[in-house]
C-alpha positions, 0 to 999 in steps of 0.5 A: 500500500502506499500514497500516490502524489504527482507534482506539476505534472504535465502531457503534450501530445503533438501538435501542442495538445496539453492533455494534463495541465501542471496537475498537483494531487495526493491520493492518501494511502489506502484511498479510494480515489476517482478521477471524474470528467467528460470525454477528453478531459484528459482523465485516462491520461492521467491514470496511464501516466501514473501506471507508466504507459504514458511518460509524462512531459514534466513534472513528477510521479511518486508512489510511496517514497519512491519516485517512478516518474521514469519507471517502467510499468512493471517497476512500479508496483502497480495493477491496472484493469482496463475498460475491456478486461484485456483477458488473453483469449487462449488462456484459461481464467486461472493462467489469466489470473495469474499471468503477472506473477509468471512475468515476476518469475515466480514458481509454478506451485506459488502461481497456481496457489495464488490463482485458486486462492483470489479465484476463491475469493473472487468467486471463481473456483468452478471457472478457472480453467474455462476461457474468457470466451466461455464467461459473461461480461460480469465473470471476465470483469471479475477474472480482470480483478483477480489479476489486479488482486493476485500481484498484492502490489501497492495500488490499483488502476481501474480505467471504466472497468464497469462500462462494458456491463448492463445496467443491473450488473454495474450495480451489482459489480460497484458493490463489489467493488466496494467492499473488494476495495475496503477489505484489501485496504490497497489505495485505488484511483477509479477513472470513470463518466459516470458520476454516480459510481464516483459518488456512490464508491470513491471516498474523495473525488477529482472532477476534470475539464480540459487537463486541469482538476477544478475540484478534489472533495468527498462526494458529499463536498462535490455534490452539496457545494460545488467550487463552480459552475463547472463542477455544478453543471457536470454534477447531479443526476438532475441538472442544478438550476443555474439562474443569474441574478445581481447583489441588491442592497444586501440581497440576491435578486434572481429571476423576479425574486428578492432572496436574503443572503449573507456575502458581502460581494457589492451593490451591482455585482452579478452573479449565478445562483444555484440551487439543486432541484431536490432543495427545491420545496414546490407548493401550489399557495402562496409561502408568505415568503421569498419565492419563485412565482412560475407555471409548470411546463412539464414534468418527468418521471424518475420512478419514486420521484418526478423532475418538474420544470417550472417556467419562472419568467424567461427561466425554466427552474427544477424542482424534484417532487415525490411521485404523488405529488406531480402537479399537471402542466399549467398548474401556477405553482411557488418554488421554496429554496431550502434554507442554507442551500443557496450556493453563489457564485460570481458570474466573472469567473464561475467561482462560489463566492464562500 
């Protein structure tokens, strides 16, 4: 196990494409750690840098105390799994799994012995001497992990190794994860899109844009208070409502309503206003109180829940509701803020005023 820290880390590609910006990041030991962005937003690069299949063009990589920046990829103690499990099709899943143990010269007894031992923890003692060929998605995911686990080494790499899978399966391989990841102990960065399995595994979270880490907290850091309207937009499984609005005499003026506030930005300044659509209280009297005045414009079902979009002036604000409570369209409705969960940020560089 062991602590991963980069310093003013830098890619070029050629043609002057700078995939990783001067990046300073430490992933604690025994974190489990996932790098979070759209497509392009120089994530995978950033794993395979850290697993040595990327050289970097400056700056440096540690992991432990020692310095690996120009290691090799087998030198540095490392196992990733790939998106699409990189299992060897005319092996069977024991000699897959234990594959990196015969690069490192080890015995045949102490191969086939770690290979029964992670099968069985894994759950795939009935499979091992099938081929990749011959299992499910989820089982060669699996057989993926177990040559991670079966090398001990100090820290694992997983580029979207969940996205190949339907949509039950993923749920039930985070889970798995999970607890794989709790048990071992071993410090783990997660690349992934999607935002609900960094939410629901890693317990910090890097959000990317354009080779450049706008955000690093836990997800309840990343979620409840954005750094910016980057971050904000990219988070959620709603979209946040993001309305402009300026300072007046103390308090926010946004979309036709006046909201108290206690920043300290002065009379004029412009600003954006966000607010999640679950903090959002949705009625259909008057509150008596700061409010949004709109019209239902539609709403959509989530299930438990329905997303109603709420045209308030020239905007179109959100608002989650429980399923039973969706009003029809046209209805004239009032939007609540929830107390405190107001978020402010200046409309100049997308940064929260805190």
């Amino acid at each position: 196990m062991a602590a991963i820290v980069l310093s003013g880390l830098v890619k070029e590609f050629p043609g002057g494409v700078r995939a990783l910006d001067k990046l300073d990041l430490t992933i604690e030991d025994g974190e489990f750690f996932a790098l979070l962005g759209p497509s392009g937003c120089g994530k995978t690069t950033l794993l395979r840098t850290i697993a040595g299949l990327e050289p970097p063009t400056g700056g440096t990589v540690h992991i432990g105390d020692r310095d690996v920046t120009r290691l090799e990829p087998g030198a540095r103690d490392v196992a990733m799994v790939f998106q699409d499990y990189a299992l060897f099709p005319h092996m069977t899943v024991s000699d897959n799994i234990s594959y990196p143990l015969k690069v490192r010269r080890r015995s045949r007894s102490e191969r086939s012995g770690r290979a029964a031992e992670v099968g069985a923890q894994l759950g795939l003692s009935p499979l091992l001497e099938r081929r990749p060929a011959a299992l499910s998605g989820g089982q060669q995911q699996r057989v993926a992990l177990a040559r991670a686990v079966a090398v001990r080494p100090a820290a694992f790499l997983f580029d979207e190794p969940l996205s190949n899978l339907d949509a039950r399966l993923r749920l039930e391989a985070r889970t798995y994860l999970k607890r794989l990841q709790r048990d071992l102990a071993v410090t783990t960065v997660f690349v992934t899109h999607d935002q609900a399995e960094a939410l629901a595994l890693a317990d910090r979270i890097a959000v990317m844009e354009a080779g450049r880490i706008r955000q690093v907290g836990t997800p309840r850091d990343v979620f409840g208070r954005p750094a910016n309207t980057f971050v904000a937009n990219f988070i959620g499984s709603t979209p946040m409502n993001l309305l402009e609005g300026s300072v007046h005499d103390g308090q926010l003026s946004v979309a036709g309503a006046l909201l108290s506030w206690k920043g300290t930005l002065p009379d004029g300044e412009k600003v954006v206003v966000g607010i999640r659509p679950e903090y959002l209280t949705l009625g259909t009297t008057d509150p008596g109180g700061p409010a949004w005045r709109g019209t239902v414009s539609v709403a959509e079902n989530l299930g438990t829940s329905a997303l109603v979009s709420v045209a308030v002036g020239d905007e179109l604000v959100g608002a989650v509701v429980p399923e039973e409570a969706e009003p029809p369209a046209e209805t004239p409705v009032w939007l609540v803020p929830q107390p405190g969960r107001l978020l402010v940020y200046r409309a100049s560089d997308g940064e929260r005023v805190t």
